[in-house]
BATI-319703 format. One record per atom (N, C-alpha, C): chain; residue number from 1; atom name; x, y, z; residue in one letter. Coordinates in pm, whole numbers, always signed. Atoms other than C-alpha are relative to their C-alpha. Last residue first. Layout:
// residues N
+----+-----+----+--------+--------+--------+----+
| ch |   i | at |   east |  north |     up | aa |
+----+-----+----+--------+--------+--------+----+
|  A | NUM | CA |      X |      Y |      Z |  A |
...
+----+-----+----+--------+--------+--------+----+
//
This chain:
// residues 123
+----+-----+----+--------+--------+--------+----+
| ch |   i | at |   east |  north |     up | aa |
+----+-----+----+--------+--------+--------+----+
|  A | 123 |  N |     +5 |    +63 |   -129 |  X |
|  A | 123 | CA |   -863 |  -1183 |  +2006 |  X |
|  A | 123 |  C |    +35 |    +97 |   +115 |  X |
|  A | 122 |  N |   -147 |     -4 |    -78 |  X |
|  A | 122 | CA |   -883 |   -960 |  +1664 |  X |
|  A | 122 |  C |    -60 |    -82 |   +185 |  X |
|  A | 121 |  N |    -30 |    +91 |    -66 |  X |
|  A | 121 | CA |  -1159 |  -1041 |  +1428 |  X |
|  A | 121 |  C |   +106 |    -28 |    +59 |  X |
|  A | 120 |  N |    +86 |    +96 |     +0 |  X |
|  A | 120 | CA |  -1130 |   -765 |  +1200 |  X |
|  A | 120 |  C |    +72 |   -116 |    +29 |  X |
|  A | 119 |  N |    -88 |   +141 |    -39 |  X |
|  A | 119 | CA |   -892 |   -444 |  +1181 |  X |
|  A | 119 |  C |   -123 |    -85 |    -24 |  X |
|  A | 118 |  N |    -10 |   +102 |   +139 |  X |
|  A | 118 | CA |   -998 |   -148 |   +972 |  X |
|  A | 118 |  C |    +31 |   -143 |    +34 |  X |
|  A | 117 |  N |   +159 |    -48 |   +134 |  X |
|  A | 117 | CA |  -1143 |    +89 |  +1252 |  X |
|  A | 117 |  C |    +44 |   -105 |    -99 |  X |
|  A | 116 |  N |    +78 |   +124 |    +19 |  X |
|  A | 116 | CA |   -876 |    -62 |  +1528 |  X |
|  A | 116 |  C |   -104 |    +14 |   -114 |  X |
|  A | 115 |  N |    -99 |   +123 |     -1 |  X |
|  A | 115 | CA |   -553 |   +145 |  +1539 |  X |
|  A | 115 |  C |   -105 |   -103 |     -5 |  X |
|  A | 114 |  N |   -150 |    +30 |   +126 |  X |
|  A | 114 | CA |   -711 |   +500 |  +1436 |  X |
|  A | 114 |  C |   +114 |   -130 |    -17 |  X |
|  A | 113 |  N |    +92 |    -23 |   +172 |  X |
|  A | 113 | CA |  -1081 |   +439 |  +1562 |  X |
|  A | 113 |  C |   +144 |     -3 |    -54 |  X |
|  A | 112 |  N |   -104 |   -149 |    +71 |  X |
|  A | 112 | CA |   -965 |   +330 |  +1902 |  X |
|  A | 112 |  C |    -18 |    -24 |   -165 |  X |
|  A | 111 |  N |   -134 |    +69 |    -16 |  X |
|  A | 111 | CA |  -1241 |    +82 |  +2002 |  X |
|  A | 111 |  C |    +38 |   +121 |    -58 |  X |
|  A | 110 |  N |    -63 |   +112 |    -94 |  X |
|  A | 110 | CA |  -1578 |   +142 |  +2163 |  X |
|  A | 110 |  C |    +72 |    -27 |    -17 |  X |
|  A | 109 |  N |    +58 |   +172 |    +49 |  X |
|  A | 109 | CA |  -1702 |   +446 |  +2046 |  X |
|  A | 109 |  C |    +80 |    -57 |    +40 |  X |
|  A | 108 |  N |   +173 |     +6 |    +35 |  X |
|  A | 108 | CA |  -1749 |   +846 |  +2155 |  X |
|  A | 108 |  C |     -7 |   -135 |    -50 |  X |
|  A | 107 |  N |    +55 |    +14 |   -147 |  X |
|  A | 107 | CA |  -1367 |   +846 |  +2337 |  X |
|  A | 107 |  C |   -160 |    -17 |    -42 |  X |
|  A | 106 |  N |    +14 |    +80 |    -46 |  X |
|  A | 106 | CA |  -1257 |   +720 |  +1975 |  X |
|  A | 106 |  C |    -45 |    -15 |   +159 |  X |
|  A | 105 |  N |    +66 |    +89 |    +69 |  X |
|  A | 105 | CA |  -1289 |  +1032 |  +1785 |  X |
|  A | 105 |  C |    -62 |   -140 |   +125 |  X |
|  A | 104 |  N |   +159 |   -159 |    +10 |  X |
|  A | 104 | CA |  -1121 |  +1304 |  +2063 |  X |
|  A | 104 |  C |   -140 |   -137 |   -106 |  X |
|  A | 103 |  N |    +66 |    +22 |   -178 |  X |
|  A | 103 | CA |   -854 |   +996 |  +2128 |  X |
|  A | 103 |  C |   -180 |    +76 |     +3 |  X |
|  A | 102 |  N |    +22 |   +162 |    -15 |  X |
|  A | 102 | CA |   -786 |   +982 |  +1709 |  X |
|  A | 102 |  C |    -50 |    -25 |   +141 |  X |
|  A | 101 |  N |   +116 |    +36 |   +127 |  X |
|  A | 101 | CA |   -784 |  +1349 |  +1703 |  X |
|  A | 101 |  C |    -91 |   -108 |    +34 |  X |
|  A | 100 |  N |   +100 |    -62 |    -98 |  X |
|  A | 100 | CA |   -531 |  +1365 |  +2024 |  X |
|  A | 100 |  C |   -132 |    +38 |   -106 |  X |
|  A |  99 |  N |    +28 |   +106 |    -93 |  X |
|  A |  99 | CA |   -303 |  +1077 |  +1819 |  X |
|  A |  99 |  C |    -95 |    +82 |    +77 |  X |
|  A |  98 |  N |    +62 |   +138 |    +95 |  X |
|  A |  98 | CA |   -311 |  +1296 |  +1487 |  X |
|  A |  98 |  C |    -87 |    -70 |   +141 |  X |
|  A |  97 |  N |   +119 |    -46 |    +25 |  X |
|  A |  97 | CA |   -188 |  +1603 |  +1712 |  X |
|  A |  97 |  C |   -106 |    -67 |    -39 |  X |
|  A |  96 |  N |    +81 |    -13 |   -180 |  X |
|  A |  96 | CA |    +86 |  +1366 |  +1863 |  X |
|  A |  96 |  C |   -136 |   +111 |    -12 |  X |
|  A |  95 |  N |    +13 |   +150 |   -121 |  X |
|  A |  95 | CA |   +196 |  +1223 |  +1558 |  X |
|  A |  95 |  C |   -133 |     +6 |    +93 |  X |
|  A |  94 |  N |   +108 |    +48 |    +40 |  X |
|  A |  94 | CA |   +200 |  +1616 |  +1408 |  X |
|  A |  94 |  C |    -33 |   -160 |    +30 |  X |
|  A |  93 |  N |   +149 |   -112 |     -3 |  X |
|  A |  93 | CA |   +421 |  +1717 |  +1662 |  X |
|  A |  93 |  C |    -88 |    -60 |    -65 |  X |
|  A |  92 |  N |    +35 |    +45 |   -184 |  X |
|  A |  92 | CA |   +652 |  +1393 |  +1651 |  X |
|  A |  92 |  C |   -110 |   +104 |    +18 |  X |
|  A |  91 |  N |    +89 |   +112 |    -43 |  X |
|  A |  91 | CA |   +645 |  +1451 |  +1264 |  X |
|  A |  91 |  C |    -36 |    -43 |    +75 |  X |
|  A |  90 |  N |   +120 |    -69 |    +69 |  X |
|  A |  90 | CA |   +779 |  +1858 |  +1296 |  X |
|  A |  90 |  C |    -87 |   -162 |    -12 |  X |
|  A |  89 |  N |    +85 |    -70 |   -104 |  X |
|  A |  89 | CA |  +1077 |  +1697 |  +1526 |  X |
|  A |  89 |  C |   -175 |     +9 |    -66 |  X |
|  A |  88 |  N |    +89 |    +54 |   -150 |  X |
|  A |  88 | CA |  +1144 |  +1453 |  +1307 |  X |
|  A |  88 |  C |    -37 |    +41 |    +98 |  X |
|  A |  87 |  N |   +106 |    +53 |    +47 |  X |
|  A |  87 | CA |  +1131 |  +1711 |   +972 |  X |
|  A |  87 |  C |    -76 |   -118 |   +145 |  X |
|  A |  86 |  N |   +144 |    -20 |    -11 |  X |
|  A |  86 | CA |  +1353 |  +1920 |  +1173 |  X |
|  A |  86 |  C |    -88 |     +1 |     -9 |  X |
|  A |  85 |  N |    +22 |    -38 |   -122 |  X |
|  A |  85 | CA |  +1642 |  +1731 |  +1253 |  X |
|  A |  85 |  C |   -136 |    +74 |    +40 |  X |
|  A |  84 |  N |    +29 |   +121 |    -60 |  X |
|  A |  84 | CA |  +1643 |  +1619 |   +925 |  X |
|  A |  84 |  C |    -60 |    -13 |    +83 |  X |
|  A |  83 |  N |   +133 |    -31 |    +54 |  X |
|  A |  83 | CA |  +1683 |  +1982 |   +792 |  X |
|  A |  83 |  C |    -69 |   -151 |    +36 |  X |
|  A |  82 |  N |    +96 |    -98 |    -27 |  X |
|  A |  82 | CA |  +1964 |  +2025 |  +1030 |  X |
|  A |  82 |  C |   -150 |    -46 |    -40 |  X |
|  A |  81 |  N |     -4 |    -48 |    +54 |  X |
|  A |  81 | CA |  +2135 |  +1653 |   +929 |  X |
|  A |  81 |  C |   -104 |   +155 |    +59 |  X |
|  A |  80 |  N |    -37 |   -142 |    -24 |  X |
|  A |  80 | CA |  +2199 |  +1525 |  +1256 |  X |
|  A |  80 |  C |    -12 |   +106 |    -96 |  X |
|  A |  79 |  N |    +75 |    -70 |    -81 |  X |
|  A |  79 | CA |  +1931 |  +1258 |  +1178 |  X |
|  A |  79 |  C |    +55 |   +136 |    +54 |  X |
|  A |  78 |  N |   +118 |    -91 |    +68 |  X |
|  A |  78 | CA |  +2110 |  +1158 |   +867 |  X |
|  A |  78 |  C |    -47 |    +88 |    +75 |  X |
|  A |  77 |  N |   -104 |    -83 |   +126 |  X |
|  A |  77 | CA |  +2510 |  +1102 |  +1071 |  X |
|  A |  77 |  C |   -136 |    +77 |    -70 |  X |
|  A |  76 |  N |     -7 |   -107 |    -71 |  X |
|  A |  76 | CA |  +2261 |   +925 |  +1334 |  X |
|  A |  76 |  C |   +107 |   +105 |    -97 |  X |
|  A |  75 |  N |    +94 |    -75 |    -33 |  X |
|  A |  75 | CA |  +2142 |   +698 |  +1111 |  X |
|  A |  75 |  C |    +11 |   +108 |    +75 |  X |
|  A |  74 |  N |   +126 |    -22 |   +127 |  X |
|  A |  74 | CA |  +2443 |   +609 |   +927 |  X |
|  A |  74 |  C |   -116 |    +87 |    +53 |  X |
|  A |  73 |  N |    -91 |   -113 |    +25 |  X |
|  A |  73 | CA |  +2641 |   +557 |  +1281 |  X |
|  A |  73 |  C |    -57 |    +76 |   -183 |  X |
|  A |  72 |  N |    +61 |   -119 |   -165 |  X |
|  A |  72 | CA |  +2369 |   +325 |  +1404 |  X |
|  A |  72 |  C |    +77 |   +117 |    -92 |  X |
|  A |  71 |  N |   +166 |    -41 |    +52 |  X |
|  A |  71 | CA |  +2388 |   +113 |  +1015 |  X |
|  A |  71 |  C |     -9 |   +126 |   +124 |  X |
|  A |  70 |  N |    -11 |    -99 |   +124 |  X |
|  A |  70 | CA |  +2784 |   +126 |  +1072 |  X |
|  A |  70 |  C |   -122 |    +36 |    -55 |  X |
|  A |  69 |  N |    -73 |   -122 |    -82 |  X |
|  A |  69 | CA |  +2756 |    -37 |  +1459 |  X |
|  A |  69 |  C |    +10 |   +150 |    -88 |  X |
|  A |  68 |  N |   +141 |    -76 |   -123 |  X |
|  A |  68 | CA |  +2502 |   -268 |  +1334 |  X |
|  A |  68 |  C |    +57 |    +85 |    +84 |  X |
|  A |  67 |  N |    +98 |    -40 |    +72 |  X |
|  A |  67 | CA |  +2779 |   -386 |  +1063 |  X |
|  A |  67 |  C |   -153 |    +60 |    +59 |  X |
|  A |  66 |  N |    -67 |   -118 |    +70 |  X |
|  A |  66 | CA |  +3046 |   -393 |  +1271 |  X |
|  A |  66 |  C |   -119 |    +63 |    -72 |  X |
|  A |  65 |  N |    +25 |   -132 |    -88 |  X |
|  A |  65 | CA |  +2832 |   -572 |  +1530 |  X |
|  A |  65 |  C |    +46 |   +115 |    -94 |  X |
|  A |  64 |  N |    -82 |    -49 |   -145 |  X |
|  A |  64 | CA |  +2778 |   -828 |  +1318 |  X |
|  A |  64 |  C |    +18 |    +85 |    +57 |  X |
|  A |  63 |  N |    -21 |   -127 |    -65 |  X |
|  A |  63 | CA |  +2523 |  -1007 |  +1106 |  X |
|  A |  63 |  C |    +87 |     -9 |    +97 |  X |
|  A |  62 |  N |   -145 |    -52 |    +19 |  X |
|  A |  62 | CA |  +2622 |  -1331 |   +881 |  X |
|  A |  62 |  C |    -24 |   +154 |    +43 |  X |
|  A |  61 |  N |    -86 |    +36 |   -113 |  X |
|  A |  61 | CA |  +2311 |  -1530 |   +993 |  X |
|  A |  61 |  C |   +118 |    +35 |    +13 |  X |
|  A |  60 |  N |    -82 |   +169 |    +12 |  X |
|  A |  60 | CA |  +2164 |  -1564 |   +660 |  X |
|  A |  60 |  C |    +47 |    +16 |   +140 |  X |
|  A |  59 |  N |    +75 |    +58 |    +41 |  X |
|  A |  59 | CA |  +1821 |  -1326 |   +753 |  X |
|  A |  59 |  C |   +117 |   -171 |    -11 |  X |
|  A |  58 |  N |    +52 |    +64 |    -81 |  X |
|  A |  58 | CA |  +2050 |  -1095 |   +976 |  X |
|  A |  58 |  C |   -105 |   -132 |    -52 |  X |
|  A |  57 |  N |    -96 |    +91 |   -103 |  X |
|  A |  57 | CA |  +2286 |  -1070 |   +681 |  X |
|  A |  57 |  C |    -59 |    -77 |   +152 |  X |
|  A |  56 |  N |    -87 |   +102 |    +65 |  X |
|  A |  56 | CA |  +2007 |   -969 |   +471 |  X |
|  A |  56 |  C |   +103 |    -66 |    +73 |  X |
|  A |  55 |  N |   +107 |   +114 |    -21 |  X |
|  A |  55 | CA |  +1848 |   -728 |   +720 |  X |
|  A |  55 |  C |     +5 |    -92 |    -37 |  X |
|  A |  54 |  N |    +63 |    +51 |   -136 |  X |
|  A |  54 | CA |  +2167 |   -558 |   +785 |  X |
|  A |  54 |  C |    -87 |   -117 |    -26 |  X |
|  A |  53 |  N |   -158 |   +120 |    +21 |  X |
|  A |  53 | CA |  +2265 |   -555 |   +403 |  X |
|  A |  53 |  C |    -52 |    -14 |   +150 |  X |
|  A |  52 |  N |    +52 |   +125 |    +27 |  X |
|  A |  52 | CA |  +1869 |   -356 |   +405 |  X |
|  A |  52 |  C |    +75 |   -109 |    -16 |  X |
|  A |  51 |  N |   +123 |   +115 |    -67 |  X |
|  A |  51 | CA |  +1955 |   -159 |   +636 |  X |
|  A |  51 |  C |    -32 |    -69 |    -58 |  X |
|  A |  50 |  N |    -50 |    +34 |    -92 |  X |
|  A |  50 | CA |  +2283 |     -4 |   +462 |  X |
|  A |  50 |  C |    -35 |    -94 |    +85 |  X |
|  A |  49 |  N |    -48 |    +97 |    +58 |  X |
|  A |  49 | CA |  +2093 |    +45 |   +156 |  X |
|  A |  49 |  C |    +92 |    -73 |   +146 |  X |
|  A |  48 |  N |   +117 |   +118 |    +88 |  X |
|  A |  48 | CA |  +1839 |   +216 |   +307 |  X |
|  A |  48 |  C |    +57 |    -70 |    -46 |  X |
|  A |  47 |  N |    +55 |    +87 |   -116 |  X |
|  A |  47 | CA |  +2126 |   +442 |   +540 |  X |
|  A |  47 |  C |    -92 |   -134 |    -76 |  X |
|  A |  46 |  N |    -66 |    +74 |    -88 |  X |
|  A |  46 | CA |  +2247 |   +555 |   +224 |  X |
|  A |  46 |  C |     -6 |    -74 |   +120 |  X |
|  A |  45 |  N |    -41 |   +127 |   +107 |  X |
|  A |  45 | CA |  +2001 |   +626 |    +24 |  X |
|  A |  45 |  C |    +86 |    -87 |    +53 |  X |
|  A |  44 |  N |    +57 |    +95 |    +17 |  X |
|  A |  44 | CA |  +1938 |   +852 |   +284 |  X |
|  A |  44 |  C |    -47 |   -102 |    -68 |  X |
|  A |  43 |  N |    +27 |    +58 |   -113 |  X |
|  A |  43 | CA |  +2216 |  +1031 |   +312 |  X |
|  A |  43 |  C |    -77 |   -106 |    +18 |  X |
|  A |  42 |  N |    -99 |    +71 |     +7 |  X |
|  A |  42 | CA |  +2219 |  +1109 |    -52 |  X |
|  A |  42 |  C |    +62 |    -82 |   +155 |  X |
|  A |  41 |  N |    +85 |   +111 |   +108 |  X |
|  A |  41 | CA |  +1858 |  +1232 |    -26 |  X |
|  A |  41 |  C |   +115 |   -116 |     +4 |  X |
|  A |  40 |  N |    +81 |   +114 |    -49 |  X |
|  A |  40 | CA |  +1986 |  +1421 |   +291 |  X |
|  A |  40 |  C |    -53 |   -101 |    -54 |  X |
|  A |  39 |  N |     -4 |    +95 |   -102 |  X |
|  A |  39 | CA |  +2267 |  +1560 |    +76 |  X |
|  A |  39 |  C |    -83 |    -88 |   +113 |  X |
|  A |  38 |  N |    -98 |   +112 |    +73 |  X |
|  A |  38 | CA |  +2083 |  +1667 |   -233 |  X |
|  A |  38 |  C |    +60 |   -103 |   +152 |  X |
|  A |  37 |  N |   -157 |     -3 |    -64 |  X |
|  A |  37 | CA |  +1836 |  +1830 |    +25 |  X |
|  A |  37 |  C |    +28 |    -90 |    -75 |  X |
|  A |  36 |  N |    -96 |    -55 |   +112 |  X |
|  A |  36 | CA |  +1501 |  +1896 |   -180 |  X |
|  A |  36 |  C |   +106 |     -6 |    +44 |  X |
|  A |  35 |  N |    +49 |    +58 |    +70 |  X |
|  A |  35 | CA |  +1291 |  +1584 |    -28 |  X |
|  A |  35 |  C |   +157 |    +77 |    -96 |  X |
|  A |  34 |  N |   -112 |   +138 |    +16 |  X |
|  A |  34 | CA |  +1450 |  +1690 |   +307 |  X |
|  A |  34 |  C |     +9 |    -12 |   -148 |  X |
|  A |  33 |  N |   -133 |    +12 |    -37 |  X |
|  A |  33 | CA |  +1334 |  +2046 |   +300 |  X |
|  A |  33 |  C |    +88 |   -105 |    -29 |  X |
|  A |  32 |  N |    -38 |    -42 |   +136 |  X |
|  A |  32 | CA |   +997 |  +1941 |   +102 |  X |
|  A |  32 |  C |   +141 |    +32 |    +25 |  X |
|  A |  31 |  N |    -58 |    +85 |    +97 |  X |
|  A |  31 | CA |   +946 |  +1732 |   +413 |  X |
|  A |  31 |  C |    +57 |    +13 |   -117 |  X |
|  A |  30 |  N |   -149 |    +22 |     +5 |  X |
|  A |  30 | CA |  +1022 |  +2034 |   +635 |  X |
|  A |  30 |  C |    +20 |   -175 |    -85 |  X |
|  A |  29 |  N |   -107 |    -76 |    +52 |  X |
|  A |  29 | CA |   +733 |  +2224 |   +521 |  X |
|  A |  29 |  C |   +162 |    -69 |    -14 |  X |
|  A |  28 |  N |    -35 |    +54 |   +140 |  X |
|  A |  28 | CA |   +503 |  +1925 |   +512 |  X |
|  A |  28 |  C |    +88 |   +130 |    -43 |  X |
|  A |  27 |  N |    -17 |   +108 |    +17 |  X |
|  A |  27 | CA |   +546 |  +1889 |   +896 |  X |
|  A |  27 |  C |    +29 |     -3 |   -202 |  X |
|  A |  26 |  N |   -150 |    -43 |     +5 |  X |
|  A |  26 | CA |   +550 |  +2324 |   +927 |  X |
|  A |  26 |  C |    +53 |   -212 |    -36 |  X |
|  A |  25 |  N |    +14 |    -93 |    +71 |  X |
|  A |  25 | CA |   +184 |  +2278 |   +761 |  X |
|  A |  25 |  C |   +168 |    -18 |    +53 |  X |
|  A |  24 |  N |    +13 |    +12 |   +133 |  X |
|  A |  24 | CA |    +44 |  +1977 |   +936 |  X |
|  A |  24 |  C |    +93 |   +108 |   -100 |  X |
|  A |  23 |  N |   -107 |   +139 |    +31 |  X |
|  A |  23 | CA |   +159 |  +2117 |  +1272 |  X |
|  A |  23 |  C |    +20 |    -63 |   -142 |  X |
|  A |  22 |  N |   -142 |    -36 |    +14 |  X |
|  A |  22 | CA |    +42 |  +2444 |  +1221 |  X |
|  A |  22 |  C |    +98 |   -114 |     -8 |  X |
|  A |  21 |  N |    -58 |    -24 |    -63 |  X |
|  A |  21 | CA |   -303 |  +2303 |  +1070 |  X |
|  A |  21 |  C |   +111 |    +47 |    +27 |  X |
|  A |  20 |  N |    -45 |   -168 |    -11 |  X |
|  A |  20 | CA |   -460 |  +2368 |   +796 |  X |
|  A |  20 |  C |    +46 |     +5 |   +136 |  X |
|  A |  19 |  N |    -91 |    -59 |   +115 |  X |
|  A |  19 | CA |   -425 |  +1998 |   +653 |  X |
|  A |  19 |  C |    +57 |   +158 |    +32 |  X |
|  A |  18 |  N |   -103 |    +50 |    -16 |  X |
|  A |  18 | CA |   -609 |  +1866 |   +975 |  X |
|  A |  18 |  C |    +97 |    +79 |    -73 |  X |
|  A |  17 |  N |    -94 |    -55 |   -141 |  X |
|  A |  17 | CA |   -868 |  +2097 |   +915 |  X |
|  A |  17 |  C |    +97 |    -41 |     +9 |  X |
|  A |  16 |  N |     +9 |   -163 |    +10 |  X |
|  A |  16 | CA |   -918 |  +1974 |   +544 |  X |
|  A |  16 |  C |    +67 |    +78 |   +130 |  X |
|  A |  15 |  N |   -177 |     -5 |    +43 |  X |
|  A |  15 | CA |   -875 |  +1611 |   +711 |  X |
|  A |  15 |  C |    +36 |   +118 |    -68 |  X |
|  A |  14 |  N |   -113 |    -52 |    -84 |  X |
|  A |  14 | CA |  -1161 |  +1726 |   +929 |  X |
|  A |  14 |  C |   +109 |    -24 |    -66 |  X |
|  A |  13 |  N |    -23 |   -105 |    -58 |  X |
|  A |  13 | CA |  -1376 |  +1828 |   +640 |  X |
|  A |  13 |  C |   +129 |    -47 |   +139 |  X |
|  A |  12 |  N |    -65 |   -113 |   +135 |  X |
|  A |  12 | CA |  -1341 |  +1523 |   +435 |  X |
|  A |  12 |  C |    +22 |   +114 |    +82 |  X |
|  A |  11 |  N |   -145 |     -2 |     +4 |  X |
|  A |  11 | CA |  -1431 |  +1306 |   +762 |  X |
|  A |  11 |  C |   +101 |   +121 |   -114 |  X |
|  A |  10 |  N |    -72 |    -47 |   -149 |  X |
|  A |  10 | CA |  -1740 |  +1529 |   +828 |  X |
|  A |  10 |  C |   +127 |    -82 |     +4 |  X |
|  A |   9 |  N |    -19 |   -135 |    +14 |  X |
|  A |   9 | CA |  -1827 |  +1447 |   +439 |  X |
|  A |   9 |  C |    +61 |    +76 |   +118 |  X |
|  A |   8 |  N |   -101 |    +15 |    +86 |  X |
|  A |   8 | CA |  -1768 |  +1074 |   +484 |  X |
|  A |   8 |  C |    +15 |   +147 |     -1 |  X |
|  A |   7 |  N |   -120 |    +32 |    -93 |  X |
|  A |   7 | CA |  -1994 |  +1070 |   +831 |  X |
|  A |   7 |  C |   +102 |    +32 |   -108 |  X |
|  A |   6 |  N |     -7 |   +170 |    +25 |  X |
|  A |   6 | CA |  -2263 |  +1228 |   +561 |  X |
|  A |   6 |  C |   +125 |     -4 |   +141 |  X |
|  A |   5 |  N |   -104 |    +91 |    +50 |  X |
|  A |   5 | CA |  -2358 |  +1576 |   +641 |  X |
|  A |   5 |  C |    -24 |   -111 |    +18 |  X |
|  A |   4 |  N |   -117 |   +109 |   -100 |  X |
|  A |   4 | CA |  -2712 |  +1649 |   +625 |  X |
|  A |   4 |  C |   +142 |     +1 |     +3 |  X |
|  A |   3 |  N |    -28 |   +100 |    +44 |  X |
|  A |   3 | CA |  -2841 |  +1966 |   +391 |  X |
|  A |   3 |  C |    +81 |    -99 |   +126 |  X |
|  A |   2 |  N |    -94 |    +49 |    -31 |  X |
|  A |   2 | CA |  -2992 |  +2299 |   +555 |  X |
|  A |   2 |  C |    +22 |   -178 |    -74 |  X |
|  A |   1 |  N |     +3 |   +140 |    -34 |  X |
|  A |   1 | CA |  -3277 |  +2443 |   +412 |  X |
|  A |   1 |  C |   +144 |    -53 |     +3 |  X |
+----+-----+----+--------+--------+--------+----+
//
């Protein structure tokens, strides 16, 4: 005798799949890359503090180019980091596996399940 799944139990299982995926799998390989890079950590402390004097100065009105010229040059200084380089690659893959999930789900109901399932009362 076979038992039902629940909709909750067929989500449990695909995020299981999800998890064994290649994308999933080289995505949380190269976060542990970053996570353990002294310098990307130190990189990116740096950029975060950088953006958030941006967002502060853009809030009083004392942003300038120098300073949105030294946040660009920040981010692109992290992103060249190798192991950087290959955590945003490895998240654009998994993105785009997520987003052909989310299409595969939402072609069987009436709104996109991964940008509308939690929303309410949208115009």
């Amino acid at each position: 005798m076979s038992v039902a799944k629940t909709v909750e139990d067929l989500g449990a299982e695909l995020g299981e799949r999800i998890a064994a995926t290649d994308e999933y799998e080289r995505f949380e390989e190269a976060k542990r890359a970053v996570e353990e890079s002294e310098e990307a950590q130190q990189r990116i402390s740096e950029f975060d503090s950088l953006r958030a004097e941006l967002t502060t100065a853009r809030q009083t009105g004392e942003a300038d180019q120098a300073l949105v010229d030294e946040v660009r040059q920040a981010q692109h200084e992290l992103h060249s980091l190798p192991e950087m380089a290959e955590y945003l690659e490895a998240e654009e893959e998994l993105q785009a596996r997520l987003q052909a999930v989310n299409n595969a789900i939402s072609s069987e109901l009436v709104i996109d399940f991964g940008g509308e399932a939690g929303g309410c009362c949208r115009d």
